[in-house]
N, C-alpha and C positions, 0 to 999 in steps of 0.2 A: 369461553368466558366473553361476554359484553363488553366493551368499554363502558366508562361509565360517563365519556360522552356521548351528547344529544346523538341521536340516529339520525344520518344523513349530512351529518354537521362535516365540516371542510378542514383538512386540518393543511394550515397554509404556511409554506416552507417555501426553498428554493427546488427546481426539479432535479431530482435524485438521479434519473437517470443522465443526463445532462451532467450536470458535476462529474459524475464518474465518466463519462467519452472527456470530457476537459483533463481532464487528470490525467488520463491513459495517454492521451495524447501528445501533452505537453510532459508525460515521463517518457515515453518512449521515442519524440522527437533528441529527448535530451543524450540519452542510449545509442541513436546512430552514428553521429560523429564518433564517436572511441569505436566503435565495433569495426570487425571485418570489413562490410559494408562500406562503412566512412572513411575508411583510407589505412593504411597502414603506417607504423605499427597500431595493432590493439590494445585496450585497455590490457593493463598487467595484471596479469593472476593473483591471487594471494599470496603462491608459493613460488611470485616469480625472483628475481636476482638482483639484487640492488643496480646492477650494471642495468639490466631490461627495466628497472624501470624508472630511473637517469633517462634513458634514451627515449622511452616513451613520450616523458614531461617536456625533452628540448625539442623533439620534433614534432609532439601535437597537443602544446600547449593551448592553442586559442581554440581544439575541438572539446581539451578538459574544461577549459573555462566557460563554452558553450553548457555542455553535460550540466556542469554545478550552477549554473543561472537557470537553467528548464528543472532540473529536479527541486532546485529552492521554489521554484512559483509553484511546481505541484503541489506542496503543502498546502497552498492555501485554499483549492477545491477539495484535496482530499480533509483537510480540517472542517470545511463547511458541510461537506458529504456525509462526515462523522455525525457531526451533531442537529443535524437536520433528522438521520433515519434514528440516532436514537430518542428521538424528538416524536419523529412520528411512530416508533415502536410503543411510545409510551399514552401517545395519542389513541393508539386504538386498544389499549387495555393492558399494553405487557408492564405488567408488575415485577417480574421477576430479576434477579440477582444480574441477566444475563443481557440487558439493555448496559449497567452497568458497565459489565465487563468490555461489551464492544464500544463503549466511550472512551474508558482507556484504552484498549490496545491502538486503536483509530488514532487519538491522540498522541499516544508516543508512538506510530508509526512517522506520522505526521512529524513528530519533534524532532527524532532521530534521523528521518532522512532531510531535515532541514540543518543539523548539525553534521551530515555527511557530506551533504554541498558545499558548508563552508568551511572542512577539511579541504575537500578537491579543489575548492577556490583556488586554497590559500599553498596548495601545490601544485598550481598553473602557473602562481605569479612568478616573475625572471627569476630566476638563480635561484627558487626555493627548494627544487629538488634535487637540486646540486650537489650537495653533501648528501652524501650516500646511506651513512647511518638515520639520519633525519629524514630520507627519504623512505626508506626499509617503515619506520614506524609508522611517520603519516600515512602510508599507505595502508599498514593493518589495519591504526584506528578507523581508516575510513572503510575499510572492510567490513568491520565488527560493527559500525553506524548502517551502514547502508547495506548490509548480508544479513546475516540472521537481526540485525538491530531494524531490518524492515521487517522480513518474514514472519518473526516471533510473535512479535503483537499485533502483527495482521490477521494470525490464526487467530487472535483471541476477538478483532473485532468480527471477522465471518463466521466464528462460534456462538459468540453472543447475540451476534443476528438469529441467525439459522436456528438455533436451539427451538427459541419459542414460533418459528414460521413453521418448523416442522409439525411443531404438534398445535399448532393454531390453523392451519392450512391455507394460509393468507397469499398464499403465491405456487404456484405450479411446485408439484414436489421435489423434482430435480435439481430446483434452486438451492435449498436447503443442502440437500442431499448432497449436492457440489460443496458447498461451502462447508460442511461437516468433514469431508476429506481432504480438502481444500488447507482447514484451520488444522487437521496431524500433522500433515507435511510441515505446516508453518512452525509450529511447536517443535515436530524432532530435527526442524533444521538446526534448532541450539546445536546439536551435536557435531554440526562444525567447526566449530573451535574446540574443538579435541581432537575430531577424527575427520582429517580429509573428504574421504568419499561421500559421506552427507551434503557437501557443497551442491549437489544435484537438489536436494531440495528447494534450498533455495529459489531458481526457477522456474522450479515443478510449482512451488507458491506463487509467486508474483505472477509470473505472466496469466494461466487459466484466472488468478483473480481478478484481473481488469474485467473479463470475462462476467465472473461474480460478480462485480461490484453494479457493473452497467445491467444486467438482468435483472437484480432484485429491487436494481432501481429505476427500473421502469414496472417491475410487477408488481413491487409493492404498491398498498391501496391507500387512496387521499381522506378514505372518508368511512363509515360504518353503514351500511346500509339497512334499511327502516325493516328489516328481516332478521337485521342481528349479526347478517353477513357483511365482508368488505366489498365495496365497490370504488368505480372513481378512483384506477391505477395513474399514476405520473407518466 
């Protein structure tokens, strides 16, 4: 299928690929302070102990408060990222249900992990994770925001890509292809909040997605070429 813009014509956005190295970047500078890496102890589990993780928040409160400042500003190239490619999905002809879909899930990835930062904020600040019972939940909720409440509808924005690049052939096939197994994992990671061992999904999503996100958006194309094909990648 043609778009039913001009052949050759530009469709002008912010560069995709770009946005997505910013994003990646600025989430996973946010990630190394709590991890191994960044000193000890580590961010707490979900199934960790109200005592672990009291002790976590008094000894490395200023790396959580780091974390939830870099993953709040990732929102805002992954929100730009979102509606840029469904923008230009739509620029080169995709009509279908599946541009849609990767708007919302982009977007309430986007939401939810900006509502998971300022959970984590708001248990870095003094004495918040003090109380033990309060501290057990805030950490769920920011679990359930920032776990499967990223992965979930991340599958559904690398779904709603992918779907129609695959059978458009707008970009090397492996992209797609990635992102079609990419977006299962993302969906049955739901199943962690019932059943423990799914946490591995989790991520099995995120991370190869950065992956995604930066690939398709450098291969996806600026323009339609005067042949009917895409040319003019970001």
């Amino acid at each position: 299928m043609t778009s039913p813009n001009t052949a050759g014509a530009r469709h002008h956005s912010p560069p995709l690929g770009i946005l997505a190295i910013v994003f990646t970047v600025l989430f996973c500078a946010g990630l190394y302070p709590v991890t191994y890496f960044g000193g000890r102890p580590s961010f707490p589990l979900p199934s960790a102990s109200a005592d672990t993780i009291v002790a976590f928040f008094a000894a490395r409160h200023a790396a959580a408060l780091f974390c939830a400042f870099m993953h709040f500003g990732s929102t805002i190239p992954l929100g730009i990222f979102t509606a840029s490619i469904v923008s230009r999905l739509e620029f080169l002809g995709v009509r279908e249900a599946g541009a849609k879909i990767a708007l919302f899930g982009g977007f309430a990835t986007a939401i939810l992990t900006m509502a998971s930062s300022t959970v984590l904020w708001a248990m870095a600040a003094p004495g918040a994770a003090q109380d033990r019972s309060l501290a057990v939940a805030l950490q769920t909720l920011n679990f359930a925001l920032g776990g499967p409440g990223y992965s979930v509808p991340l599958g559904l924005l690398m779904a709603g890509v992918s779907v129609p690049l695959l059978f458009r052939r707008m970009t090397p096939r492996w992209i797609p292809i990635l992102g079609l197994v990419l977006a299962a994992c993302g969906e049955l990671s739901w199943l962690s909040l019932e059943f423990p061992p799914a946490l591995l999904l989790i991520p099995l999503t995120r991370f190869p997605g950065f992956v995604w996100m930066i690939a398709v958006g450098f291969a996806l194309p600026r323009s339609i070429a005067r042949t009917g094909g895409s040319e003019a990648r970001s």
